[in-house]
SEDRENTOR-67032 format. One record per residue: residue number from 1; residue in one letter; x, y, z of N, C-alpha, C in turn. Coordinates in nm, 2 decimals. Layout:
N
   pos   code   n_east   n_north     n_up   ca_east   ca_north    ca_up   c_east   c_north     c_up
   NUM      a        X         Y        Z         X          Y        Z        X         Y        Z
...
END
This chain:
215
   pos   code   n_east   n_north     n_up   ca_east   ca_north    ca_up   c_east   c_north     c_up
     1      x     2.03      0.82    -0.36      1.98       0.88    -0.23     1.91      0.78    -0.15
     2      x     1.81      0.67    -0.20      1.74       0.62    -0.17     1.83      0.45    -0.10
     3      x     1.93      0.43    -0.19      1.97       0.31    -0.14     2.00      0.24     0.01
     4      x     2.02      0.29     0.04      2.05       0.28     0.21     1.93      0.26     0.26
     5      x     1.81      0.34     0.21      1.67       0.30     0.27     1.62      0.20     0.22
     6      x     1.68      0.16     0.10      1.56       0.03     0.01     1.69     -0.11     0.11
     7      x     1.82     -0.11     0.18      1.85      -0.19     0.17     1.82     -0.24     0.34
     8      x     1.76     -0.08     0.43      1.76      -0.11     0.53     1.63     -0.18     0.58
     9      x     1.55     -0.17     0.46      1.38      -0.16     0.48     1.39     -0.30     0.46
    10      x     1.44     -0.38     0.36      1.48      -0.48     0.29     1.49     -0.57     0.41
    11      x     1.61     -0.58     0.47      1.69      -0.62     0.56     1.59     -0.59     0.67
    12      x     1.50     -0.54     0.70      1.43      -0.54     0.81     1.31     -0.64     0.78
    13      x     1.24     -0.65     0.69      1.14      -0.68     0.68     1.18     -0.87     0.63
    14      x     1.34     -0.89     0.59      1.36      -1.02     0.60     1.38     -1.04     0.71
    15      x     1.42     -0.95     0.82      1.43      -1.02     0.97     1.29     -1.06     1.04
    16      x     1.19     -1.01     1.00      1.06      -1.02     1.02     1.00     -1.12     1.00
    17      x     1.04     -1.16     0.87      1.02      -1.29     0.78     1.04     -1.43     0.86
    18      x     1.20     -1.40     0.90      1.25      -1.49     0.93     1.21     -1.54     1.06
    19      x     1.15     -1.42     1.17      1.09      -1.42     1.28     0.96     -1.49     1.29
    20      x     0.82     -1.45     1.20      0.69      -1.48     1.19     0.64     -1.58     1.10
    21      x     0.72     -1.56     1.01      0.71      -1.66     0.87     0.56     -1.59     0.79
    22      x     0.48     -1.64     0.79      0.34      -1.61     0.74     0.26     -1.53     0.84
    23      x     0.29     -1.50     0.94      0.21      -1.42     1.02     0.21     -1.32     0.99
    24      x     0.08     -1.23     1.04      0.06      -1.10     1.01     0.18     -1.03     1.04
    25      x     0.26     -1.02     1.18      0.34      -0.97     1.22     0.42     -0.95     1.13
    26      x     0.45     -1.04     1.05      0.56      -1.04     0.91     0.59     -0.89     0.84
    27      x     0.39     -0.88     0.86      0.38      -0.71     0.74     0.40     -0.62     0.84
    28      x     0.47     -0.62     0.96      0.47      -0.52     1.03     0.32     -0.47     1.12
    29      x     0.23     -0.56     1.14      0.05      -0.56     1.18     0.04     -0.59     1.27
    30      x    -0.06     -0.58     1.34     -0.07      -0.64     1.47    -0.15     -0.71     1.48
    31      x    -0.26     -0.74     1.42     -0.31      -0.83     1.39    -0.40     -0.89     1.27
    32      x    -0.44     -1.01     1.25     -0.55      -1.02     1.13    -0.68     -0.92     1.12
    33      x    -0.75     -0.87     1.23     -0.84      -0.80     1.25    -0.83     -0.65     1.20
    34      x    -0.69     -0.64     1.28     -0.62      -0.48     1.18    -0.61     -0.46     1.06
    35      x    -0.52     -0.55     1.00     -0.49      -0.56     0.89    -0.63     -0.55     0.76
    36      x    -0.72     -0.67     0.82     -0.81      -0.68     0.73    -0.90     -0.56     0.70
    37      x    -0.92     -0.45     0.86     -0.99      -0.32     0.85    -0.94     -0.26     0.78
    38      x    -0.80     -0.23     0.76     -0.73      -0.09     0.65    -0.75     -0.16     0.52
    39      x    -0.72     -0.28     0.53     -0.73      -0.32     0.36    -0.89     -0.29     0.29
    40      x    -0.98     -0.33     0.34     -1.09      -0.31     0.37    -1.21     -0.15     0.29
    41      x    -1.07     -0.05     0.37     -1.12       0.07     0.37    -1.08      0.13     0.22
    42      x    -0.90      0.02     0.20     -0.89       0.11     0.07    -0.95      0.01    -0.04
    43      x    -0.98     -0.12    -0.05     -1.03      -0.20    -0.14    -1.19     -0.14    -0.21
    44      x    -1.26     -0.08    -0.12     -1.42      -0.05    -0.08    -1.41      0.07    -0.23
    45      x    -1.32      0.10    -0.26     -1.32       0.19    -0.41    -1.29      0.13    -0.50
    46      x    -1.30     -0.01    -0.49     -1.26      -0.05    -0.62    -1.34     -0.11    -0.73
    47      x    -1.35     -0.06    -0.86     -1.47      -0.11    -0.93    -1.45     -0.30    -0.98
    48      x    -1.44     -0.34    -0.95     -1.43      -0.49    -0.94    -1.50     -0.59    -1.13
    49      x    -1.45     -0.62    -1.22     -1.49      -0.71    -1.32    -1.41     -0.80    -1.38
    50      x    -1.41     -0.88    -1.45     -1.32      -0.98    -1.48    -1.24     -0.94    -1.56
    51      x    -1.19     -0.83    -1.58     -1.07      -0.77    -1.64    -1.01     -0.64    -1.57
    52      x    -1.04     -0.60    -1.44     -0.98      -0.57    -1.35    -0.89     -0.60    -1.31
    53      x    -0.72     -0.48    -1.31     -0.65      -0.51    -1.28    -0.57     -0.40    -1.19
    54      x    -0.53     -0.48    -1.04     -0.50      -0.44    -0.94    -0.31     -0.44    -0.94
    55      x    -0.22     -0.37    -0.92     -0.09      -0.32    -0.84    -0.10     -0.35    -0.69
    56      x    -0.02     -0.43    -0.68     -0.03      -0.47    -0.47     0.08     -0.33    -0.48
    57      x     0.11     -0.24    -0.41      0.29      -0.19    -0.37     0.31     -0.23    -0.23
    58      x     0.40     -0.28    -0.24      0.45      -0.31    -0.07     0.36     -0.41    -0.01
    59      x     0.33     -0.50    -0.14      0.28      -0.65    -0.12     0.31     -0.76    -0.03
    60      x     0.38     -0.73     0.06      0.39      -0.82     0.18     0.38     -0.98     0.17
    61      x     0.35     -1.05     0.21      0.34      -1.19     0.18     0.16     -1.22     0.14
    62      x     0.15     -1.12     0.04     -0.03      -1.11    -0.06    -0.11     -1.13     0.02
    63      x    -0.16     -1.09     0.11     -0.31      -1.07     0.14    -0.41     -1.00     0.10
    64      x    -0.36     -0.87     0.08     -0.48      -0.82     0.00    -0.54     -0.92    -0.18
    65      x    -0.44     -0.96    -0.18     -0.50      -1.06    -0.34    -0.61     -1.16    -0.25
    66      x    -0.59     -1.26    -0.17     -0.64      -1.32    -0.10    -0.79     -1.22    -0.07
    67      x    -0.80     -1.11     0.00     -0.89      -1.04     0.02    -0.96     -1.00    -0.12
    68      x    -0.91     -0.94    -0.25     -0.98      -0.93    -0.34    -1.04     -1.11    -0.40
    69      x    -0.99     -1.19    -0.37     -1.04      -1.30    -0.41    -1.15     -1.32    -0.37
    70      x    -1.17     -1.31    -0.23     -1.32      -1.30    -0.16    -1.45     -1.23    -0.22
    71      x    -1.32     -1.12    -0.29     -1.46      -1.01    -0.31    -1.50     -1.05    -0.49
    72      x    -1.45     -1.15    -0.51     -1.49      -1.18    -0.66    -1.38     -1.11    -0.76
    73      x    -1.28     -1.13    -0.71     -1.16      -1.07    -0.79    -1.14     -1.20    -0.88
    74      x    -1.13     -1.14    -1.02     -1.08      -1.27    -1.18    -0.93     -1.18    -1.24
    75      x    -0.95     -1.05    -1.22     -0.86      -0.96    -1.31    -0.65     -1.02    -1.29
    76      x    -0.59     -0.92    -1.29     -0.42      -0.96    -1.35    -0.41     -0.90    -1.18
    77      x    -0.33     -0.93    -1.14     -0.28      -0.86    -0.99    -0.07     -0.87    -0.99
    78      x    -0.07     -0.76    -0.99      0.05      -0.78    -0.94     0.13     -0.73    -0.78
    79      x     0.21     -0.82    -0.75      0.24      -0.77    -0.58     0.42     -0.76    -0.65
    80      x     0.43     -0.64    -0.55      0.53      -0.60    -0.57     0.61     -0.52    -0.45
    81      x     0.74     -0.61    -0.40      0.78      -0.58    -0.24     0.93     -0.59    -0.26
    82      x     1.01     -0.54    -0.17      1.18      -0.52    -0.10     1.23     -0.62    -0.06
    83      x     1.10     -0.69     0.00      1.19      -0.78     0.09     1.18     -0.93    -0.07
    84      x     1.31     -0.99    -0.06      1.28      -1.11    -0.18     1.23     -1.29    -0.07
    85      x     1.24     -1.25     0.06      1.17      -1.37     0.15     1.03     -1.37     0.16
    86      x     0.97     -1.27     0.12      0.80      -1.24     0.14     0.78     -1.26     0.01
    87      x     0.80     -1.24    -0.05      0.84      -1.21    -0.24     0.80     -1.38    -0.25
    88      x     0.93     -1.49    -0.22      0.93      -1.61    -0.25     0.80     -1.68    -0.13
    89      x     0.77     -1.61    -0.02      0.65      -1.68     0.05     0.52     -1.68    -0.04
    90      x     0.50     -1.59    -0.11      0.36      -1.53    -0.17     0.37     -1.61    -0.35
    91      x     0.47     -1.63    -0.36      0.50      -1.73    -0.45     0.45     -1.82    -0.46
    92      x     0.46     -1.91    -0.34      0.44      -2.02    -0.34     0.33     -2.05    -0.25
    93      x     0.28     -1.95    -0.17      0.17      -1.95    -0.08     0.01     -1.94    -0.21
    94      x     0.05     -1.88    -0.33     -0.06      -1.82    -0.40    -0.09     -1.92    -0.54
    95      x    -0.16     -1.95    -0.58     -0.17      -2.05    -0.67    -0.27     -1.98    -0.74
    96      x    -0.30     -1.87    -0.76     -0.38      -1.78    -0.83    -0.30     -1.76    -0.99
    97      x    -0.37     -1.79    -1.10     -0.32      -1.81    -1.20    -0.26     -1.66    -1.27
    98      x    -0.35     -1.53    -1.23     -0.31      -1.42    -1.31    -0.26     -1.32    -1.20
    99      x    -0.20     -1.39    -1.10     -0.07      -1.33    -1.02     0.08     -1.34    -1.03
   100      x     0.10     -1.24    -1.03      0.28      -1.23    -1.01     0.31     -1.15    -0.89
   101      x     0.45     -1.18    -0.83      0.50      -1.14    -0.73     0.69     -1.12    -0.78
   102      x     0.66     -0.97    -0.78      0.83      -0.96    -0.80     0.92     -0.91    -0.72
   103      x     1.02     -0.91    -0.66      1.08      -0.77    -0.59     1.11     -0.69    -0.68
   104      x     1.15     -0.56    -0.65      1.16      -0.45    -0.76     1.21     -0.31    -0.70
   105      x     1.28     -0.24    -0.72      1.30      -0.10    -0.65     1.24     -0.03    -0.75
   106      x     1.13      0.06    -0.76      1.10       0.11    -0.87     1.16      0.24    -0.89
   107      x     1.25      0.28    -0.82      1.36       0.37    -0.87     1.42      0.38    -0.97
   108      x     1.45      0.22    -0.93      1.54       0.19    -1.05     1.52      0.13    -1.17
   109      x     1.43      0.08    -1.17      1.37      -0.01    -1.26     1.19     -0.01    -1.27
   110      x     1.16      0.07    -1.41      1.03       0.09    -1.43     0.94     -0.04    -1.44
   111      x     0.80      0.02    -1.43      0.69      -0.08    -1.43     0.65     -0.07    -1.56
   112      x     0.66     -0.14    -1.65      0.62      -0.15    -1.81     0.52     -0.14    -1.87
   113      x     0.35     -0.16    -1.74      0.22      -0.20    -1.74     0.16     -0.12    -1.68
   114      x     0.02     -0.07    -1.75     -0.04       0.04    -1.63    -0.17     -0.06    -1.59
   115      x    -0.19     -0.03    -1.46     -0.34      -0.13    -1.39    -0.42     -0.01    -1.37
   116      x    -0.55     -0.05    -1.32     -0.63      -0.03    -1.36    -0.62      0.07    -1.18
   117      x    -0.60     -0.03    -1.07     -0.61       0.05    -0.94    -0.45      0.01    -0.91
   118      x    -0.38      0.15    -0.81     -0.26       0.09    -0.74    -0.30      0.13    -0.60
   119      x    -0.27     -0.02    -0.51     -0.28       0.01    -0.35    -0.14      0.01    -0.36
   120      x    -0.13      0.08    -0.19      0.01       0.12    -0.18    -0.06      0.10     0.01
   121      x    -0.04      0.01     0.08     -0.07      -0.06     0.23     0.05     -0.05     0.33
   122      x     0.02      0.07     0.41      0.13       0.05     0.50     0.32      0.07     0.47
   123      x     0.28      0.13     0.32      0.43       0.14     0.26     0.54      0.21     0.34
   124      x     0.44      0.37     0.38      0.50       0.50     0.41     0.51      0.48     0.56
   125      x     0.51      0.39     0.62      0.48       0.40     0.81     0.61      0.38     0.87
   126      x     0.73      0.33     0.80      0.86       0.34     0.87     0.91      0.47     0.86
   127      x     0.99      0.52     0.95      1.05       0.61     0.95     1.18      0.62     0.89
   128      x     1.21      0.66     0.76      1.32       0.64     0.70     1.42      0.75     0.72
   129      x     1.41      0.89     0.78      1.44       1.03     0.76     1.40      1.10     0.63
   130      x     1.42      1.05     0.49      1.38       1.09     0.38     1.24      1.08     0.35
   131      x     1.13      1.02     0.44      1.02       0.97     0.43     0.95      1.14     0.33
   132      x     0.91      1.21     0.35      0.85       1.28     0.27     0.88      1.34     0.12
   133      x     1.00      1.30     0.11      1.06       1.30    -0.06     1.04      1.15    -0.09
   134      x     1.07      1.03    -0.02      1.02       0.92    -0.07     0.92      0.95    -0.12
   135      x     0.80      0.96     0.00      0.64       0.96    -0.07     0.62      1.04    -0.18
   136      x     0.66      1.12    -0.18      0.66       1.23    -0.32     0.72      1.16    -0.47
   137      x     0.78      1.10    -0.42      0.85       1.01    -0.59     0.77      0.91    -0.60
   138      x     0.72      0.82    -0.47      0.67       0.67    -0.51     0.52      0.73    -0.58
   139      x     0.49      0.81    -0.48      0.32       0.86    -0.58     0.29      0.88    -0.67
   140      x     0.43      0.98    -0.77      0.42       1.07    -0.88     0.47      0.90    -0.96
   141      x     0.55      0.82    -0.99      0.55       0.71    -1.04     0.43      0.60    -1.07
   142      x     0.36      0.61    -0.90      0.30       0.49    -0.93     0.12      0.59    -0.95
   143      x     0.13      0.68    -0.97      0.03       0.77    -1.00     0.01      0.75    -1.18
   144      x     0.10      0.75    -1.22      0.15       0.70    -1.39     0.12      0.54    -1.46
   145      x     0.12      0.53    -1.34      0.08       0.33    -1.33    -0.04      0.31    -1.34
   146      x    -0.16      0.38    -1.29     -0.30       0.33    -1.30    -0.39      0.40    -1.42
   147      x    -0.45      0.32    -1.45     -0.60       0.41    -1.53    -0.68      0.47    -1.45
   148      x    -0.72      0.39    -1.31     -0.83       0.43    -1.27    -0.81      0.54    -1.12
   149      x    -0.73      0.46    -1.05     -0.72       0.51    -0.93    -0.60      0.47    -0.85
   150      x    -0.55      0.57    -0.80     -0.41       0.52    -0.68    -0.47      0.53    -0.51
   151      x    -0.44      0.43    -0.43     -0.52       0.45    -0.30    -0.43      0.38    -0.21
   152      x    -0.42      0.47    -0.08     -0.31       0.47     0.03    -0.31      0.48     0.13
   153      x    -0.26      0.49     0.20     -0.29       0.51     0.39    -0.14      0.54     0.46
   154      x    -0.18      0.63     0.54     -0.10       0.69     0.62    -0.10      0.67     0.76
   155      x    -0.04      0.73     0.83     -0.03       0.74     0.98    -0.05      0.85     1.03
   156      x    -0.16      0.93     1.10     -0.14       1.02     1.07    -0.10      1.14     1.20
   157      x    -0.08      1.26     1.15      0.01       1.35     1.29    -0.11      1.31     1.38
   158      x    -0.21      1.38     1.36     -0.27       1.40     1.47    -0.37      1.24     1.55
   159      x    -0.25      1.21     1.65     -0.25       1.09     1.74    -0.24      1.16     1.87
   160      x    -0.27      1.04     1.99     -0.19       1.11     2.11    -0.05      1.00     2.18
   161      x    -0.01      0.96     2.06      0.12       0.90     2.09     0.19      0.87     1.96
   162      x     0.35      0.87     1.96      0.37       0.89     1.87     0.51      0.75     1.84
   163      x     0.52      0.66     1.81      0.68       0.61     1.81     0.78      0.68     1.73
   164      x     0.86      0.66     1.72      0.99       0.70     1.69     1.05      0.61     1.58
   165      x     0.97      0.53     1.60      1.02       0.45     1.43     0.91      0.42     1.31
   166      x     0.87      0.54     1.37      0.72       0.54     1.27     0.71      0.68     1.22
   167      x     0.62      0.74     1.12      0.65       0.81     1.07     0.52      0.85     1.05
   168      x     0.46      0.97     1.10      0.33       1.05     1.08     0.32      1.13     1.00
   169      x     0.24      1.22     0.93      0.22       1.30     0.84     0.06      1.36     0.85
   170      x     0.08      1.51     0.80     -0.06       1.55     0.84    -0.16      1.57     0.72
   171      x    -0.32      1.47     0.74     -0.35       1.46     0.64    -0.39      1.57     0.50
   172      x    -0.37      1.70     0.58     -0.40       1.80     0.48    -0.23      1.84     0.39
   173      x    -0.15      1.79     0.45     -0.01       1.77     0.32    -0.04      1.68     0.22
   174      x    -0.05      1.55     0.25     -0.09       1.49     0.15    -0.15      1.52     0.09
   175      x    -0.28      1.57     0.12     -0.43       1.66     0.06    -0.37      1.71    -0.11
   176      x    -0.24      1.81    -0.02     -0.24       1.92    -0.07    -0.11      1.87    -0.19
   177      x    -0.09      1.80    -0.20      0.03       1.72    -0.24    -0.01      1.63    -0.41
   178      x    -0.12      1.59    -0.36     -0.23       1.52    -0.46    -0.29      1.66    -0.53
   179      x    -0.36      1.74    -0.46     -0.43       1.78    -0.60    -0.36      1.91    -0.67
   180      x    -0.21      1.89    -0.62     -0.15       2.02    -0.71    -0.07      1.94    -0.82
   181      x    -0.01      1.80    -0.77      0.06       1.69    -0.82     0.04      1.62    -0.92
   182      x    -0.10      1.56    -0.84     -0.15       1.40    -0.92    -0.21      1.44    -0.97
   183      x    -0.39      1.47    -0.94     -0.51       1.51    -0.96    -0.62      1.59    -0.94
   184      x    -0.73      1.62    -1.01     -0.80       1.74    -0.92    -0.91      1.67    -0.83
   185      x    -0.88      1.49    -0.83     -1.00       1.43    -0.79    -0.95      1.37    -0.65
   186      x    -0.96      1.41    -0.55     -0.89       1.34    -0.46    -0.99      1.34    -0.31
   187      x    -1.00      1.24    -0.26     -1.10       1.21    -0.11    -0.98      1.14    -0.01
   188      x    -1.02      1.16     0.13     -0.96       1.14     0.23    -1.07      1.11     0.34
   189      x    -0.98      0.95     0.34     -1.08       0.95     0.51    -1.01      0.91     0.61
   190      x    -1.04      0.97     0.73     -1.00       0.96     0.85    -1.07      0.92     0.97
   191      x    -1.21      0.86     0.90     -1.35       0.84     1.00    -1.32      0.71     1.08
   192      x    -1.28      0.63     1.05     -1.25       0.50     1.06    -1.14      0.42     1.15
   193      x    -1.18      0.30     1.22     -1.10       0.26     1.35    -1.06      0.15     1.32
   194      x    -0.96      0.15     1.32     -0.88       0.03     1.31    -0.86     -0.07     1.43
   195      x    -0.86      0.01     1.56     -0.87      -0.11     1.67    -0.97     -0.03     1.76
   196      x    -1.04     -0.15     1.80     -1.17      -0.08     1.94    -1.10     -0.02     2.04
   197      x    -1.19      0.10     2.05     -1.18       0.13     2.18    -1.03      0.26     2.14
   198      x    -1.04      0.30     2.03     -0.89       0.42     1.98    -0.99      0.52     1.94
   199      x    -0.85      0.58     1.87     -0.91       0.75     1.78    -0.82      0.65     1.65
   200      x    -0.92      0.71     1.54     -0.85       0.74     1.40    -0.72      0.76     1.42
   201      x    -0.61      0.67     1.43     -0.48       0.72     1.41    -0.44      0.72     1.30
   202      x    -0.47      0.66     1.14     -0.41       0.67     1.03    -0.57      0.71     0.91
   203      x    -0.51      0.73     0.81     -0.63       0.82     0.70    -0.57      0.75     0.57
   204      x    -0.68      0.70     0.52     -0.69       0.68     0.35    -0.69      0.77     0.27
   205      x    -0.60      0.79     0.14     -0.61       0.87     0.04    -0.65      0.82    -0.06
   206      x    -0.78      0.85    -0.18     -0.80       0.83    -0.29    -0.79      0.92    -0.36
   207      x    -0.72      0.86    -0.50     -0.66       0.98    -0.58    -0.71      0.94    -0.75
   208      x    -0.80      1.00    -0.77     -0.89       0.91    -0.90    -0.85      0.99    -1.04
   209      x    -0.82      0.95    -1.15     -0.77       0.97    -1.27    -0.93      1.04    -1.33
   210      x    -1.08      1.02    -1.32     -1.13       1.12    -1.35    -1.22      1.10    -1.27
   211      x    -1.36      1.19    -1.19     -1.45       1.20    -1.14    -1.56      1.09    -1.14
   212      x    -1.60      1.00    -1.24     -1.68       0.91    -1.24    -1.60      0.76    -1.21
   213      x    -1.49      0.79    -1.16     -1.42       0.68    -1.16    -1.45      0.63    -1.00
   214      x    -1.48      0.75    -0.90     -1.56       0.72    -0.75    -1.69      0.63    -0.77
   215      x    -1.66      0.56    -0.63     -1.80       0.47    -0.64    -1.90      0.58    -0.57
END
């Protein structure tokens, strides 16, 4: 069902590649400033020690590893993305010793390892038409993947513009999606600006494996 989406996402985000090389633009961003704010918002839950171990999904050419480095990251990280030119940039861009960067359809091919947090950055924001049975399979998978916590970000309905190759969702689906789904522990924020001078157009989900696992 999904193929045509993993091959078109694929193929888009190597044309990207091939366009920006290392620039933000690459991840689909608009800028370093943006980017750094959402990563930011979902990193800020994470319990951080030298056996901490983080899942990038839709690891782009690794910046959030780069950002957890800042923050005193030692633990195992793995980035895991569609496109295999961002895949091979982060490769070679990263000299961090307890990183890997693989491509992977996890459809098709399971994750063998459970981590400790899974981010998931900007995965769900293309418009694929199947986008809400996507997100429903990648969650309930990579929901199986962590000990501690799964944490994500959306786009959300309520904006006052909308593109057409983007894909919005209303944060109380998701809400509702998680704690019949995943868990009974689930927070949502939507407080937060990602560029001056806007409204909240997208919302973080945290989805925590038991109640003391919140900071």
């Amino acid at each position: 069902m999904f193929n045509k989406t993993f091959s078109k996402l694929s193929m888009h985000y190597d044309n990207l590649f091939d366009k920006y090389k290392g620039n933000v633009k690459s991840s689909q961003q608009s800028s370093n400033l943006t980017r750094e704010r959402r990563l930011k918002v979902l990193v800020q839950q994470i319990k951080l020690s030298k056996n901490t171990s983080v899942l990038d999904f839709g690891c782009g050419t690794g910046y959030l590893l780069k950002l957890l480095i800042k923050k005193g990251f030692k633990g195992n990280y793995l980035g895991i993305d569609i496109s295999e030119k961002v895949i091979n940039f982060a490769k070679k861009n990263y000299k961090y010793k307890k990183a890997k960067f693989i491509k992977k359809n996890i459809l098709k091919k399971k994750i063998n390892k459970k981590f400790d947090y899974v981010i998931i950055n900007g995965t769900f924001n293309n418009n694929t038409k199947n986008n809400w049975i996507w997100i429903q399979k990648v969650l309930k998978i990579l929901f199986n993947q962590t000990k501690k916590g799964l944490f994500f970000n959306n786009l959300s309905y309520y904006v006052d513009y909308k593109e057409k190759s983007l894909f919005y969702i209303k944060p109380e689906k998701i809400f509702q999606f998680c704690k019949l789904h995943l868990s009974r522990y689930v927070m949502i924020r939507n407080d937060y600006l990602i560029k001056n001078k806007s409204i909240p157009f997208e919302f973080s989900t945290f989805v925590y494996r038991k109640k003391y696992e919140r900071l």
